[in-house]
FIVOSE-908387 format. One record per residue (C-alpha): residue in three letters; x, y, z. Coordinates in steps of 0.05 Angstrom, whole numbers, plus 5000, padded with zeros to 4 digits. Example, Ala and Ser with C-alpha at 12.3 -4.5 7.8 and 13.67 -1.06 7.14 Angstrom:
ala524649105156;ser527349795143;
***
This chain:
unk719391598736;unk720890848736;unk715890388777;unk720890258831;unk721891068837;unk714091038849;unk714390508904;unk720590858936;unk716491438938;unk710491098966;unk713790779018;unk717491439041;unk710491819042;unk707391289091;unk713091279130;unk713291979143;unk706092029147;unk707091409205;unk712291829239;unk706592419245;unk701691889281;unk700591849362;unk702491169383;unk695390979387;unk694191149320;unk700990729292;unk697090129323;unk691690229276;unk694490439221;unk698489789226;unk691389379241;unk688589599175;unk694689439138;unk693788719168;unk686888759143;unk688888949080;unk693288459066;unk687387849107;unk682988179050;unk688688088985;unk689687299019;unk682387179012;unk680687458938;unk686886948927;unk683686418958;unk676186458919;unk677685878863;unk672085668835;unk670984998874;unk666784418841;unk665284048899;unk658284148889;unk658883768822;unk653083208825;unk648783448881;unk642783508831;unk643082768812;unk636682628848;unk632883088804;unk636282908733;unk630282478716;unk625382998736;unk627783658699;unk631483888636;unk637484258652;unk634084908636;unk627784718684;unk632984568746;unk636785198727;unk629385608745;unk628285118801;unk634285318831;unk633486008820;unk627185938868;unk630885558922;unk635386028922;unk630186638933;unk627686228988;
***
């Protein structure tokens, strides 16, 4: 079976599955599939941002790289 055969039969299994559901169940079977798709738009969203590039300035001339690496490590177990 081809991949749009799969989705074709995907689609017909919810819907007749949907058509089974009491109103109030429709509703949330509809909520979670808003939910679902909040949920895709965030994991799409999570670059890696480097705006936090430079905030250790203040302590280059105090630790190696390796000795902030550890200090951070305990601020963050703080």
């Amino acid at each position: 079976m081809t991949r749009l055969g799969q989705r074709r039969n995907i689609v017909e299994s919810l819907q007749e599955k949907l058509k089974q559901l009491p109103p109030e169940l429709k509703t949330e079977a509809s909520d979670f599939i808003d939910y679902l798709l909040q949920r895709i738009k965030r994991k799409r969203r999570s670059k890696l941002k480097l705006d936090w590039a430079g905030g250790l300035k203040e302590f280059r001339d105090k630790y190696t790289s390796l000795e902030l690496q550890r200090k951070i490590s305990e601020w963050w177990g703080d």
